[in-house]
mmCIF file of the N, C-alpha and C atoms, coordinates in Angstrom:
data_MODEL
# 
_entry.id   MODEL 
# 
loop_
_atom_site.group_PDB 
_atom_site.id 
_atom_site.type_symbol 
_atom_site.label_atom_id 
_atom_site.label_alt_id 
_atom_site.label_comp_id 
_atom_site.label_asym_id 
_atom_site.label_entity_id 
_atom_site.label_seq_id 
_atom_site.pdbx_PDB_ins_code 
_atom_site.Cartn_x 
_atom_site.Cartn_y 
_atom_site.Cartn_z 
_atom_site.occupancy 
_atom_site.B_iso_or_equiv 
_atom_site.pdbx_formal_charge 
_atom_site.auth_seq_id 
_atom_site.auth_comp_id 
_atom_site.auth_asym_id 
_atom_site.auth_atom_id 
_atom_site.pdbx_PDB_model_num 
ATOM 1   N N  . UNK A 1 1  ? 131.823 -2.230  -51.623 1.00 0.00 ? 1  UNK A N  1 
ATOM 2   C CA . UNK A 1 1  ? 132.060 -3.575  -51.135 1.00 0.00 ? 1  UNK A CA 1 
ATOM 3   C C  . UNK A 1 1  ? 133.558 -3.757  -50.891 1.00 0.00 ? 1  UNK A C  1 
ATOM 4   N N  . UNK A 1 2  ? 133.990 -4.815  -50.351 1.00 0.00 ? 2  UNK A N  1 
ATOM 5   C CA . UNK A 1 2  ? 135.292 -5.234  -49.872 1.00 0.00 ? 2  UNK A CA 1 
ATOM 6   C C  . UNK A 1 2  ? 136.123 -5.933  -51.120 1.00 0.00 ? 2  UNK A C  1 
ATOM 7   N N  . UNK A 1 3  ? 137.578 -5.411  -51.283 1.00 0.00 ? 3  UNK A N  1 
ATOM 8   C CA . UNK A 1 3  ? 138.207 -6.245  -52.254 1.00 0.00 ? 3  UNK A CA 1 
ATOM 9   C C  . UNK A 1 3  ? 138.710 -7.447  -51.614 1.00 0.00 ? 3  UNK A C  1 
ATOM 10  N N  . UNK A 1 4  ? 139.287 -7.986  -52.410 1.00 0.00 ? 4  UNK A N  1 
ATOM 11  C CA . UNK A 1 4  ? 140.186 -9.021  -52.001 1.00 0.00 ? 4  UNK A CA 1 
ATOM 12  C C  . UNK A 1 4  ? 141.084 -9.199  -50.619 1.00 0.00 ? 4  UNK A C  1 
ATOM 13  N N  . UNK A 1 5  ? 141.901 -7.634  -50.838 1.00 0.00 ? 5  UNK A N  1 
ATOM 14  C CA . UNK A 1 5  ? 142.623 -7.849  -49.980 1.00 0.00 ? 5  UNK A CA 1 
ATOM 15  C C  . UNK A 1 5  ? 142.372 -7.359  -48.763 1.00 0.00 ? 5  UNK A C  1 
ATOM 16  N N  . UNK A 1 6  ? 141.198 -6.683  -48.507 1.00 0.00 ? 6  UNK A N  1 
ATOM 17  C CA . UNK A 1 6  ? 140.355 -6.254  -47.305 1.00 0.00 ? 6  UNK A CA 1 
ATOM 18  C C  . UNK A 1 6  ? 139.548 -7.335  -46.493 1.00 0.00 ? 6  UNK A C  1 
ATOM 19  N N  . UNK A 1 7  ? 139.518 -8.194  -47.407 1.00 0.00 ? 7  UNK A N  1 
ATOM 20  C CA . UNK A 1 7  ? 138.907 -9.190  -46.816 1.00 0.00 ? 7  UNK A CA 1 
ATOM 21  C C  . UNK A 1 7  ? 140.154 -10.309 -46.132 1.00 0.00 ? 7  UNK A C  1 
ATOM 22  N N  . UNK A 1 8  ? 141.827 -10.391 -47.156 1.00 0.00 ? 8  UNK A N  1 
ATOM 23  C CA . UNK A 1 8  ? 142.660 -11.071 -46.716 1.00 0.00 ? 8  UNK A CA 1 
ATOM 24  C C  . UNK A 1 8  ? 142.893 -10.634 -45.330 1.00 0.00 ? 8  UNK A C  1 
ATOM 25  N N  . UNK A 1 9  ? 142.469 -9.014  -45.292 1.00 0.00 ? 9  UNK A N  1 
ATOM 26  C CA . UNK A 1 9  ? 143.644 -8.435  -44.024 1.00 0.00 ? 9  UNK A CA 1 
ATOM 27  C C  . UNK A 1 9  ? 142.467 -9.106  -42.436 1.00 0.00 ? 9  UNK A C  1 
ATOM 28  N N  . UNK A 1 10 ? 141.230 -8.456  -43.401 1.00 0.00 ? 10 UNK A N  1 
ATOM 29  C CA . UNK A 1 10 ? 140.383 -8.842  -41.735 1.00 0.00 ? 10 UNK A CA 1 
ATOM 30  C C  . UNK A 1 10 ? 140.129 -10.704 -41.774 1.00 0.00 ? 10 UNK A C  1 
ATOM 31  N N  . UNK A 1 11 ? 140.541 -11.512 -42.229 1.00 0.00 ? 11 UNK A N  1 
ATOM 32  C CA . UNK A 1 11 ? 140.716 -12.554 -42.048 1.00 0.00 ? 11 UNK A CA 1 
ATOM 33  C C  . UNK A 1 11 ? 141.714 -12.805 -41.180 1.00 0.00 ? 11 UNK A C  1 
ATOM 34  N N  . UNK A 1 12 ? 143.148 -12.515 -41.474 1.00 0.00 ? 12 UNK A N  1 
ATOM 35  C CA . UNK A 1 12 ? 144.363 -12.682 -40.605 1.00 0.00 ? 12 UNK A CA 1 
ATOM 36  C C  . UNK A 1 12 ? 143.752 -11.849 -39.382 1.00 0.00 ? 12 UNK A C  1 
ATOM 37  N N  . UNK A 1 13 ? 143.372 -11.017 -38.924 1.00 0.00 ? 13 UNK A N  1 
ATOM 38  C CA . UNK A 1 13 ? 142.907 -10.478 -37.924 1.00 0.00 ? 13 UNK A CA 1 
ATOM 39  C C  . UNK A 1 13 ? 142.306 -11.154 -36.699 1.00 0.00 ? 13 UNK A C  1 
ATOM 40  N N  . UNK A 1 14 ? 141.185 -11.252 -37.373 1.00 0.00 ? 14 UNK A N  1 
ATOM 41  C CA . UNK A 1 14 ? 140.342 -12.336 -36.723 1.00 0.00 ? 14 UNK A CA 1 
ATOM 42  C C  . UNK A 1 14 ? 141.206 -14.031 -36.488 1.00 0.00 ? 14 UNK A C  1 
ATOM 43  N N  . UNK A 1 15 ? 141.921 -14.243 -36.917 1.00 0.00 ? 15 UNK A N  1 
ATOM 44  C CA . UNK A 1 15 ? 142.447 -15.698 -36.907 1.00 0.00 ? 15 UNK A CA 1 
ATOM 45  C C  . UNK A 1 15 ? 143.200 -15.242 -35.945 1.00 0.00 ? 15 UNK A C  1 
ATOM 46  N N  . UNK A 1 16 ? 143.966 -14.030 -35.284 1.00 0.00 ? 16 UNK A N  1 
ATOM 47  C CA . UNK A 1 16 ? 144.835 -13.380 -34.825 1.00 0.00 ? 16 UNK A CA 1 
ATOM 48  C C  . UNK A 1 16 ? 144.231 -13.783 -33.420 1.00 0.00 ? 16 UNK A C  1 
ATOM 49  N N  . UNK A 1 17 ? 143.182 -12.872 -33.507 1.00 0.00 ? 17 UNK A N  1 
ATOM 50  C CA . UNK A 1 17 ? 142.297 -12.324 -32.348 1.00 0.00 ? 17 UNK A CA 1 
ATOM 51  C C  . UNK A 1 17 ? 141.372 -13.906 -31.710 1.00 0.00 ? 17 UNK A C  1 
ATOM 52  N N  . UNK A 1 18 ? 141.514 -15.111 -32.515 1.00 0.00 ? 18 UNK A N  1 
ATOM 53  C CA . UNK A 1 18 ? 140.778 -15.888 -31.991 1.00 0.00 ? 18 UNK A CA 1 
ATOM 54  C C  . UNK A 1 18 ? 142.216 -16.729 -31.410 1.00 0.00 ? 18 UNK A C  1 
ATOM 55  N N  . UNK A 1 19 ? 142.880 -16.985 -32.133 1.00 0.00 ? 19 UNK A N  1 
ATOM 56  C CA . UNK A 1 19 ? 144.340 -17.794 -32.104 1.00 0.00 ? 19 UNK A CA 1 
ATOM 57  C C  . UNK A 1 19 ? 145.097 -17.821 -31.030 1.00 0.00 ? 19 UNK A C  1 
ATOM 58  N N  . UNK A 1 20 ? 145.027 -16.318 -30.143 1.00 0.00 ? 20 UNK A N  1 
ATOM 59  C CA . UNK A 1 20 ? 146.141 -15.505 -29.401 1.00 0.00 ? 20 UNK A CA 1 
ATOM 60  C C  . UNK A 1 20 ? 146.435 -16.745 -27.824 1.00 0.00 ? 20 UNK A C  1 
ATOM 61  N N  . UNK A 1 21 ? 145.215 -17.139 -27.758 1.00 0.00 ? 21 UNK A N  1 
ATOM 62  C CA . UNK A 1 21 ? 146.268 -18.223 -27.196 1.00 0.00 ? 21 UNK A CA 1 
ATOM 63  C C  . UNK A 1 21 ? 147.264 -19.269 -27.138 1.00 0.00 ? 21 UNK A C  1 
ATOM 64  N N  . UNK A 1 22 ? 147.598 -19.661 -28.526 1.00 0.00 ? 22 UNK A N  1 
ATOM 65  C CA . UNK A 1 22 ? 148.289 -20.589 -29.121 1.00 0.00 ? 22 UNK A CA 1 
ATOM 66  C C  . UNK A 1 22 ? 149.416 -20.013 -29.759 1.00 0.00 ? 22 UNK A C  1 
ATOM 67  N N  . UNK A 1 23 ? 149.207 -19.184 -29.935 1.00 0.00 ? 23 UNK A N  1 
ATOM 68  C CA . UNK A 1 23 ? 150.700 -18.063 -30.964 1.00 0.00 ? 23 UNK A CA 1 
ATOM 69  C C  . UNK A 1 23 ? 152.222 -18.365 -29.915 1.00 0.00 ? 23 UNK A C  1 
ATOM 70  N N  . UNK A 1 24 ? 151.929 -18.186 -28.700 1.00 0.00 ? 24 UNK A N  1 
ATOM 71  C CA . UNK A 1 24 ? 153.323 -18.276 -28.204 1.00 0.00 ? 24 UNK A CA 1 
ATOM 72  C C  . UNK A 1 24 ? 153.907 -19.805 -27.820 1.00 0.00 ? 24 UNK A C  1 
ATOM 73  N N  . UNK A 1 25 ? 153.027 -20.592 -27.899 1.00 0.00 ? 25 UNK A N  1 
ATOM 74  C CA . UNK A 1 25 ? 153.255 -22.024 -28.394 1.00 0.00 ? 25 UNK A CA 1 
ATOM 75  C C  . UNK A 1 25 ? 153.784 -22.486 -29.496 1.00 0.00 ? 25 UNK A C  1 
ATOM 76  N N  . UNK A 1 26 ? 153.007 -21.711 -30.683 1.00 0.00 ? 26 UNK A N  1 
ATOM 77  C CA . UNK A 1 26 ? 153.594 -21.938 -32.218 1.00 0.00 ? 26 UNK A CA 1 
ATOM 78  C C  . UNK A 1 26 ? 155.091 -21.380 -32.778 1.00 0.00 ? 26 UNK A C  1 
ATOM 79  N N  . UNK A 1 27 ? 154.948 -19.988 -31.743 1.00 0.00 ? 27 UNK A N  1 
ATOM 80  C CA . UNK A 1 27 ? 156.283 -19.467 -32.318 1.00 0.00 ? 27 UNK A CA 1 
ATOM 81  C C  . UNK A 1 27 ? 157.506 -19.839 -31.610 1.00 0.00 ? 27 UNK A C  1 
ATOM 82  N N  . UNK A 1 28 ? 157.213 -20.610 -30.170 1.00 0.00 ? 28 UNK A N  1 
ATOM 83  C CA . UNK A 1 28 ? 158.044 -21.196 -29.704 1.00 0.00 ? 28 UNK A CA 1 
ATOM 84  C C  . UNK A 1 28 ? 158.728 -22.560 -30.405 1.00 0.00 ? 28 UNK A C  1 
ATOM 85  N N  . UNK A 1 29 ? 157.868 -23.721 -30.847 1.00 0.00 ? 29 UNK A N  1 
ATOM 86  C CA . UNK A 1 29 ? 158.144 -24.573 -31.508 1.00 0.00 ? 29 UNK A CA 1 
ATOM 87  C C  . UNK A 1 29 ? 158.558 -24.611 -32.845 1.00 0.00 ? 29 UNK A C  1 
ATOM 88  N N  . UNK A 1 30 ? 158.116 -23.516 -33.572 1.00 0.00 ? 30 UNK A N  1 
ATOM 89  C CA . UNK A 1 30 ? 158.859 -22.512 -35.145 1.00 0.00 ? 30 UNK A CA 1 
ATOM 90  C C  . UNK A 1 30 ? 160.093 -22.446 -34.591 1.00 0.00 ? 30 UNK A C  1 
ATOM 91  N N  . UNK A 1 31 ? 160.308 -21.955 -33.546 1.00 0.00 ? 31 UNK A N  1 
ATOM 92  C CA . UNK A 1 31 ? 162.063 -21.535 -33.228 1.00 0.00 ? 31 UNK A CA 1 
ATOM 93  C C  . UNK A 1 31 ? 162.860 -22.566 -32.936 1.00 0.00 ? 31 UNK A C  1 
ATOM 94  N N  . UNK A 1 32 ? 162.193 -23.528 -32.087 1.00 0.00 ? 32 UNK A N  1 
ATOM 95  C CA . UNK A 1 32 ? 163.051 -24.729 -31.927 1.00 0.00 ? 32 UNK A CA 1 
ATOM 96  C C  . UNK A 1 32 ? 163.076 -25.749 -33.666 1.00 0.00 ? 32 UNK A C  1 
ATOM 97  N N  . UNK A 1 33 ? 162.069 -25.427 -34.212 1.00 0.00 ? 33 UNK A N  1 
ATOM 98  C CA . UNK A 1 33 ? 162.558 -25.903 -35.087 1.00 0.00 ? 33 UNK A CA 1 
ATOM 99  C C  . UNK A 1 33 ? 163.212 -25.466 -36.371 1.00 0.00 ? 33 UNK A C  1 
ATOM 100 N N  . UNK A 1 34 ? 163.493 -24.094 -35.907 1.00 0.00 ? 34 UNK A N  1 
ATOM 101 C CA . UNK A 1 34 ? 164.361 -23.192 -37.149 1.00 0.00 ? 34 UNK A CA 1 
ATOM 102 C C  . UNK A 1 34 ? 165.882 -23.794 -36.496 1.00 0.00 ? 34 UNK A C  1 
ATOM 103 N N  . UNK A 1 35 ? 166.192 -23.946 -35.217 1.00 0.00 ? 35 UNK A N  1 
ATOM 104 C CA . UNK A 1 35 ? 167.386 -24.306 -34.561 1.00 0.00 ? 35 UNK A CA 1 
ATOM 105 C C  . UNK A 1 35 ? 167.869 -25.651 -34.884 1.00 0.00 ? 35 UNK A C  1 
ATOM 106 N N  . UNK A 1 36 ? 166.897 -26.488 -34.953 1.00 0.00 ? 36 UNK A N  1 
ATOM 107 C CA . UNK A 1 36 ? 167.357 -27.738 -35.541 1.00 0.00 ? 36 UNK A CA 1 
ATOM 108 C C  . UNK A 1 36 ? 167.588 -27.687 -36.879 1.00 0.00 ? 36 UNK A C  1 
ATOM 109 N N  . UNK A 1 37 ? 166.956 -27.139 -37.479 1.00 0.00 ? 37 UNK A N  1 
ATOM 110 C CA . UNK A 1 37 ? 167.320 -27.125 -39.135 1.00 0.00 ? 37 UNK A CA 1 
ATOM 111 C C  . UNK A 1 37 ? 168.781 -26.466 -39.668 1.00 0.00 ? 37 UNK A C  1 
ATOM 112 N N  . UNK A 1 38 ? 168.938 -25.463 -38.957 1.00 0.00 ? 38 UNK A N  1 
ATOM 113 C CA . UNK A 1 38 ? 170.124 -24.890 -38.921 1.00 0.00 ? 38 UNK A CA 1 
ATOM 114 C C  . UNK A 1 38 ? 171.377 -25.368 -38.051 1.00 0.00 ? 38 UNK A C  1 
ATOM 115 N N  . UNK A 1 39 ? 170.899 -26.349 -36.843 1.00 0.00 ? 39 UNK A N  1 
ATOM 116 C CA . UNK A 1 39 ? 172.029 -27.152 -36.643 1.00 0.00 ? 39 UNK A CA 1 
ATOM 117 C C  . UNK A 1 39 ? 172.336 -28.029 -37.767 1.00 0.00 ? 39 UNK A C  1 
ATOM 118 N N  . UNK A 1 40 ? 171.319 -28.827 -38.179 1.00 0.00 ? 40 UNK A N  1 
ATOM 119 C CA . UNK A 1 40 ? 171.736 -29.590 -39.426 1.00 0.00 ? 40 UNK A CA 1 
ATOM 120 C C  . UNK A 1 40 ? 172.340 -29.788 -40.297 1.00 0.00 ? 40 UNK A C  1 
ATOM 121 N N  . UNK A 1 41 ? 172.482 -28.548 -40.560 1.00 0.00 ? 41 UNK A N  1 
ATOM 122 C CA . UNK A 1 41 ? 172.954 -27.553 -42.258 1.00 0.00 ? 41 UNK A CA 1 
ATOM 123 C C  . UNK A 1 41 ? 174.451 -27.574 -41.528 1.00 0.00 ? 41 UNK A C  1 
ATOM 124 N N  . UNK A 1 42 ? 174.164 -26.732 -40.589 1.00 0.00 ? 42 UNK A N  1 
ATOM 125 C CA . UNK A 1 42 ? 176.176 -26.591 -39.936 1.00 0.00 ? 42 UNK A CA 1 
ATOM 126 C C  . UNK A 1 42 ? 176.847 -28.155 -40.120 1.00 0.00 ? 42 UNK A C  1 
ATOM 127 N N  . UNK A 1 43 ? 175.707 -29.219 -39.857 1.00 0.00 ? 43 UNK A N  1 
ATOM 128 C CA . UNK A 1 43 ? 176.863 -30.488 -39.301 1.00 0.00 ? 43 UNK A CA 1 
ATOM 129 C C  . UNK A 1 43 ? 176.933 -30.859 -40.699 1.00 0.00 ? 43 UNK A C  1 
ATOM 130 N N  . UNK A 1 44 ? 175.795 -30.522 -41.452 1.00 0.00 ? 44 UNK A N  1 
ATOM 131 C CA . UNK A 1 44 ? 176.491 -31.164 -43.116 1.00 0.00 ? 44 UNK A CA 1 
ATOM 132 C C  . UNK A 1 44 ? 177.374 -30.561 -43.548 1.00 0.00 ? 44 UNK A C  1 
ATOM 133 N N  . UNK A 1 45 ? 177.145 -29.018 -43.569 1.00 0.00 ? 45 UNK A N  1 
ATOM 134 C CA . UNK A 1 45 ? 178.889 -28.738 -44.380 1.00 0.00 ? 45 UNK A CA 1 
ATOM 135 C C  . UNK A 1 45 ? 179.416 -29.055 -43.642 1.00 0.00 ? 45 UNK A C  1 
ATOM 136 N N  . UNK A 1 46 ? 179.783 -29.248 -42.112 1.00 0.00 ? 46 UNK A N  1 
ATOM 137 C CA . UNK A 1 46 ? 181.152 -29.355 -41.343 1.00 0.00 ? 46 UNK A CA 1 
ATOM 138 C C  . UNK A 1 46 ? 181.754 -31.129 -42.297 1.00 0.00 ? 46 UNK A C  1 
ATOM 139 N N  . UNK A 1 47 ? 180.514 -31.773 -42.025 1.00 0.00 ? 47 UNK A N  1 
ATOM 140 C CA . UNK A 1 47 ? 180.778 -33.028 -42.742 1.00 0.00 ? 47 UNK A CA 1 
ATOM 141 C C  . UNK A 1 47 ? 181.467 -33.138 -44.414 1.00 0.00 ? 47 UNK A C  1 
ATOM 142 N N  . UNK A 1 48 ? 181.116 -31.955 -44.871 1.00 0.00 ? 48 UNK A N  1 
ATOM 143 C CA . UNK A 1 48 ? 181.087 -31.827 -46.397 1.00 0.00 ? 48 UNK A CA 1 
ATOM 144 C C  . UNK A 1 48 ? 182.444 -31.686 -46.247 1.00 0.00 ? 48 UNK A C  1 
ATOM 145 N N  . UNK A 1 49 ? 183.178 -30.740 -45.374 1.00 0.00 ? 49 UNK A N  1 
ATOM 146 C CA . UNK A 1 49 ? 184.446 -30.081 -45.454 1.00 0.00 ? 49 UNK A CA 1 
ATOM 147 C C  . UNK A 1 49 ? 185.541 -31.371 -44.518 1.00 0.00 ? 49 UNK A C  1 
ATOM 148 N N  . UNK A 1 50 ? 185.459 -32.383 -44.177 1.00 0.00 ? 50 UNK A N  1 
ATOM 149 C CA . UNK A 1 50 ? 186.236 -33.045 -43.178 1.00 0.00 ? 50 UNK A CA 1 
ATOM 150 C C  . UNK A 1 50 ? 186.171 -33.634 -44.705 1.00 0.00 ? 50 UNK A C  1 
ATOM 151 N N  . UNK A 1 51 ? 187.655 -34.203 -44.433 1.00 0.00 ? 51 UNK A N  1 
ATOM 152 C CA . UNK A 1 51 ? 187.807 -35.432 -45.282 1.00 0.00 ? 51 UNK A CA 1 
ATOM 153 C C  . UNK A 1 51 ? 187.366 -36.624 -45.307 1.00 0.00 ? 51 UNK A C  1 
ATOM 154 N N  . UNK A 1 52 ? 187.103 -37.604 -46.757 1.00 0.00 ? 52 UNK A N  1 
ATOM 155 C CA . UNK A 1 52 ? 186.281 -38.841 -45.690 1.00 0.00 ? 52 UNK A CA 1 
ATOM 156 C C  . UNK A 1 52 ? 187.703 -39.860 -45.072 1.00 0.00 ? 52 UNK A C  1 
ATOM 157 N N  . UNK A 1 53 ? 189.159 -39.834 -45.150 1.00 0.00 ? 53 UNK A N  1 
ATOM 158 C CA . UNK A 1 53 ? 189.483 -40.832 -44.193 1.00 0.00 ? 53 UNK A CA 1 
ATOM 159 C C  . UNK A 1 53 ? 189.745 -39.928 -42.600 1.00 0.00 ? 53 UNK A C  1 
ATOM 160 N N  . UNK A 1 54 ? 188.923 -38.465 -42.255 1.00 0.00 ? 54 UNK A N  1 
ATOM 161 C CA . UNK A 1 54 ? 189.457 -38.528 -40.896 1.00 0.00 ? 54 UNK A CA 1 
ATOM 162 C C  . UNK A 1 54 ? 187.695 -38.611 -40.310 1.00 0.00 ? 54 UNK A C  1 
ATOM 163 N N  . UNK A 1 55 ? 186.649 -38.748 -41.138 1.00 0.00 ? 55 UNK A N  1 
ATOM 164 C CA . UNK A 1 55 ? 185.511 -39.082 -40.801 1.00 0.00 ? 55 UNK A CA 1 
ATOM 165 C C  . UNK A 1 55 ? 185.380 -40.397 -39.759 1.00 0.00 ? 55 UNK A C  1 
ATOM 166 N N  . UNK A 1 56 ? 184.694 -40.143 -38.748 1.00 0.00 ? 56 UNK A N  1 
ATOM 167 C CA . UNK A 1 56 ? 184.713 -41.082 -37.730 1.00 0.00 ? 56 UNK A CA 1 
ATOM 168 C C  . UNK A 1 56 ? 183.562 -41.901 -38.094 1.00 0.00 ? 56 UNK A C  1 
ATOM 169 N N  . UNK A 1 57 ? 183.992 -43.192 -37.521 1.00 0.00 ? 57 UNK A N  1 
ATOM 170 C CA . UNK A 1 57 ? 182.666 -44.262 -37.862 1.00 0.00 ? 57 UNK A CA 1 
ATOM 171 C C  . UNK A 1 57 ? 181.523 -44.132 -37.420 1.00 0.00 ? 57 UNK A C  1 
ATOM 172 N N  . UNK A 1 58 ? 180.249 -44.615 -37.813 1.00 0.00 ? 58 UNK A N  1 
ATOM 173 C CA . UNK A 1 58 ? 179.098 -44.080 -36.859 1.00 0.00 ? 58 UNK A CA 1 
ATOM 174 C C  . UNK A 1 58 ? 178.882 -45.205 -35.808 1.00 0.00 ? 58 UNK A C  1 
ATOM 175 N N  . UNK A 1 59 ? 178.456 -44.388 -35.251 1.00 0.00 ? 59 UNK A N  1 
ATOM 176 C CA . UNK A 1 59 ? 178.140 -44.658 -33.702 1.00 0.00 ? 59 UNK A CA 1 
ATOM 177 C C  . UNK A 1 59 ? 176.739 -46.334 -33.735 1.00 0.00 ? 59 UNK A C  1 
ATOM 178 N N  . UNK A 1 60 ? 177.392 -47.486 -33.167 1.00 0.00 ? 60 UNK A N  1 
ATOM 179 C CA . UNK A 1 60 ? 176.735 -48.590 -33.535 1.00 0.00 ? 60 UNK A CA 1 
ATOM 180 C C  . UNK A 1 60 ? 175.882 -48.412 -31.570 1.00 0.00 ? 60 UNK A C  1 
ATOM 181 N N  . UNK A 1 61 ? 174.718 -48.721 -31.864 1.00 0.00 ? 61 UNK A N  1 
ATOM 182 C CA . UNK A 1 61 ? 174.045 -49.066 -30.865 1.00 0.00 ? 61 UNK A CA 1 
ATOM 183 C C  . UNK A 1 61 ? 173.331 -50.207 -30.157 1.00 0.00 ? 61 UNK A C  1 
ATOM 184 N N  . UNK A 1 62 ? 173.805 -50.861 -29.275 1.00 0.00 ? 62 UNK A N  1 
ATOM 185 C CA . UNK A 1 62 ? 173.307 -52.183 -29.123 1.00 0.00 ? 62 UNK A CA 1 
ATOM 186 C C  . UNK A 1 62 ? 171.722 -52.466 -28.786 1.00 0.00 ? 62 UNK A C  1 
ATOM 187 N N  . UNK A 1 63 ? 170.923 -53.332 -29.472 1.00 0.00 ? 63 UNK A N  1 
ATOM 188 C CA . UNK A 1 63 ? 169.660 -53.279 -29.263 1.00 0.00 ? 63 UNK A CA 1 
ATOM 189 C C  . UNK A 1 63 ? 169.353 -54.655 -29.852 1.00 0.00 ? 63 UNK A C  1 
ATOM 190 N N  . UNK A 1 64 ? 168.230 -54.658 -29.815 1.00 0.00 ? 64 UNK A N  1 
ATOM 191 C CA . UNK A 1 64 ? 167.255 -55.932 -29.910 1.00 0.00 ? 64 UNK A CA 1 
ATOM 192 C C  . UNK A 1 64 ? 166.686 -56.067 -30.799 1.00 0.00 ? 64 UNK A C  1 
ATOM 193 N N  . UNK A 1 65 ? 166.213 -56.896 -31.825 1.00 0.00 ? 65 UNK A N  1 
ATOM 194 C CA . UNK A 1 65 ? 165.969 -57.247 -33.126 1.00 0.00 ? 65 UNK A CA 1 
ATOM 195 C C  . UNK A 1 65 ? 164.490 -57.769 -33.252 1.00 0.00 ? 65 UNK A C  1 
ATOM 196 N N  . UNK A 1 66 ? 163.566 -56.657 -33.522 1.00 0.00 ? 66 UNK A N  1 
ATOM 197 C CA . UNK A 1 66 ? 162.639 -56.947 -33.731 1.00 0.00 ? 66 UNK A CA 1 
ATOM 198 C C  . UNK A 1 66 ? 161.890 -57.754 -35.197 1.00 0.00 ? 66 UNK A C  1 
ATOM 199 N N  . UNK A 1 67 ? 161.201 -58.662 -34.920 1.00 0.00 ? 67 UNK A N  1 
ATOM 200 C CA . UNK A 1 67 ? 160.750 -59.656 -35.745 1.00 0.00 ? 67 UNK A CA 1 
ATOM 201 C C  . UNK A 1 67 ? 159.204 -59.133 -36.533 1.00 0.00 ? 67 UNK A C  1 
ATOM 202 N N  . UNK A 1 68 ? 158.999 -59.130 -37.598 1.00 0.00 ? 68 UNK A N  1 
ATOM 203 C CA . UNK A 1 68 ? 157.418 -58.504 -37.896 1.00 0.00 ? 68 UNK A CA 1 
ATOM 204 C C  . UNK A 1 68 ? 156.435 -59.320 -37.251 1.00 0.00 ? 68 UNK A C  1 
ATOM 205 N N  . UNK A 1 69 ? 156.296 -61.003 -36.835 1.00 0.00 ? 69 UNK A N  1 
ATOM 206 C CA . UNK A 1 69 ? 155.484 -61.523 -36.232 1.00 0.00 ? 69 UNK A CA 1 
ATOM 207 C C  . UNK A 1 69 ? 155.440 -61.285 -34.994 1.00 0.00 ? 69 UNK A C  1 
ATOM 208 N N  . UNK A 1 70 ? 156.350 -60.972 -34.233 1.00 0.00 ? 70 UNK A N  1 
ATOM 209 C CA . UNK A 1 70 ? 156.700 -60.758 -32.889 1.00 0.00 ? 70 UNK A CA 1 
ATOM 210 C C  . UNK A 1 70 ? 155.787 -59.738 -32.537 1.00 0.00 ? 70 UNK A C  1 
ATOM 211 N N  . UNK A 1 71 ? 155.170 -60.587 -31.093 1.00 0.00 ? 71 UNK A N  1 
ATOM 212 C CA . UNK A 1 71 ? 153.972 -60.091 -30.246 1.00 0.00 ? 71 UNK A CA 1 
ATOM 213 C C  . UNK A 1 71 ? 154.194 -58.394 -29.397 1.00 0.00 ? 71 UNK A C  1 
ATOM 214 N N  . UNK A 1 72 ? 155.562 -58.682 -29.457 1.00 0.00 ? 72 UNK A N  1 
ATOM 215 C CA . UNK A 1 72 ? 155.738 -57.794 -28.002 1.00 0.00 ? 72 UNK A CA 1 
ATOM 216 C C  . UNK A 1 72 ? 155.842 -57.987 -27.012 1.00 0.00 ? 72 UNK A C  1 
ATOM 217 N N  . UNK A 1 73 ? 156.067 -59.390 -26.587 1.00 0.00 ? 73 UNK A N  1 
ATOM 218 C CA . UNK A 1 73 ? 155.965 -59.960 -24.786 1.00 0.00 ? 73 UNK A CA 1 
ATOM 219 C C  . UNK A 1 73 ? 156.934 -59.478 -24.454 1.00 0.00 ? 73 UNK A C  1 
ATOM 220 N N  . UNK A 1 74 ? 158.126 -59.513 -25.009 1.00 0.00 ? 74 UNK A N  1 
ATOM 221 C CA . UNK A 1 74 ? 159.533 -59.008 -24.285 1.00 0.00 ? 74 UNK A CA 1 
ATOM 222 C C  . UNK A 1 74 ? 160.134 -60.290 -23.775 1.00 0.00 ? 74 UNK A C  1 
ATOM 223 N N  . UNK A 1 75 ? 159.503 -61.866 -24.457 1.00 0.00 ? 75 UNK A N  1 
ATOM 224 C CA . UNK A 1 75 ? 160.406 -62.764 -24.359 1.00 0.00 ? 75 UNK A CA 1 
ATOM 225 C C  . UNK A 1 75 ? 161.330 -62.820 -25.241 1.00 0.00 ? 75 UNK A C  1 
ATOM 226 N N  . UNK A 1 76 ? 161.686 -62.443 -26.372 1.00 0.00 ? 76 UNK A N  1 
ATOM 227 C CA . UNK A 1 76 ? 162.273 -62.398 -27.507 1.00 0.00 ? 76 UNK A CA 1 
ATOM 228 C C  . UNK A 1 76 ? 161.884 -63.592 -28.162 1.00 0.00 ? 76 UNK A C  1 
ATOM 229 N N  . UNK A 1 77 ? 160.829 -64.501 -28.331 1.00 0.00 ? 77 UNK A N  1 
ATOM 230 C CA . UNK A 1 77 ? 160.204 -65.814 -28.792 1.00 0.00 ? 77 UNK A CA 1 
ATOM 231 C C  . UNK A 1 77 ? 159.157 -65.196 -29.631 1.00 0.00 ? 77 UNK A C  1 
ATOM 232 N N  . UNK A 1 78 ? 159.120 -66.278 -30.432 1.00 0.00 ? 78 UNK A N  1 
ATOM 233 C CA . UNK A 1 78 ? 157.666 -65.914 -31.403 1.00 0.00 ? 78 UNK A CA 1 
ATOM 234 C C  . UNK A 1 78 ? 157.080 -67.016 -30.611 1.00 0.00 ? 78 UNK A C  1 
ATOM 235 N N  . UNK A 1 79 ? 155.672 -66.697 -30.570 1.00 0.00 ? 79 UNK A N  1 
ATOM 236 C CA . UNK A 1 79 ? 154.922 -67.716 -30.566 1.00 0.00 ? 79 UNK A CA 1 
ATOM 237 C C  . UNK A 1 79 ? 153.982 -68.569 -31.274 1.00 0.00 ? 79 UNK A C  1 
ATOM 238 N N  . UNK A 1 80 ? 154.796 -68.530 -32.456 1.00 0.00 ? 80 UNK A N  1 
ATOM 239 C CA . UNK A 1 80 ? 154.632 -69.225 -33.699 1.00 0.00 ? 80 UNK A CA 1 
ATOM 240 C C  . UNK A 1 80 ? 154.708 -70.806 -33.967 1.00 0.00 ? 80 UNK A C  1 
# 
């Protein structure tokens, strides 16, 4: 009979062999997201290593203030 790991290997196999259309999708989006993670890491130490008075302020963005009752019309009114 089959051990354990004869059965692990022809499992991955078959998941292989049914999968193969999706693999270069997955390993594409694995990579973009190994790239973001590792941009990340760079901008924190870069951040870690700047001093905080030559640290620049963050970046304020102008926008619109959403209300929890607020419908969504895009009048900016409740209709309350």
């Amino acid at each position: 009979m089959f051990g354990l790991s004869e059965l692990a290997i022809i499992l991955i196999v078959v998941i292989a062999v049914l999968a193969a259309k999706k693999l270069p999708e997955l390993t594409r989006s694995a990579g973009k997201s190994a790239r973001i993670l590792k941009a990340e890491a760079r901008a924190m130490k870069d951040e870690e290593r700047t001093p905080a008075d030559e640290r620049r302020a963050p970046r304020v963005i102008q926008g619109e203030t959403v209300k929890p009752g607020d419908t969504g019309t895009g009048t900016g009114t409740s209709r309350d």
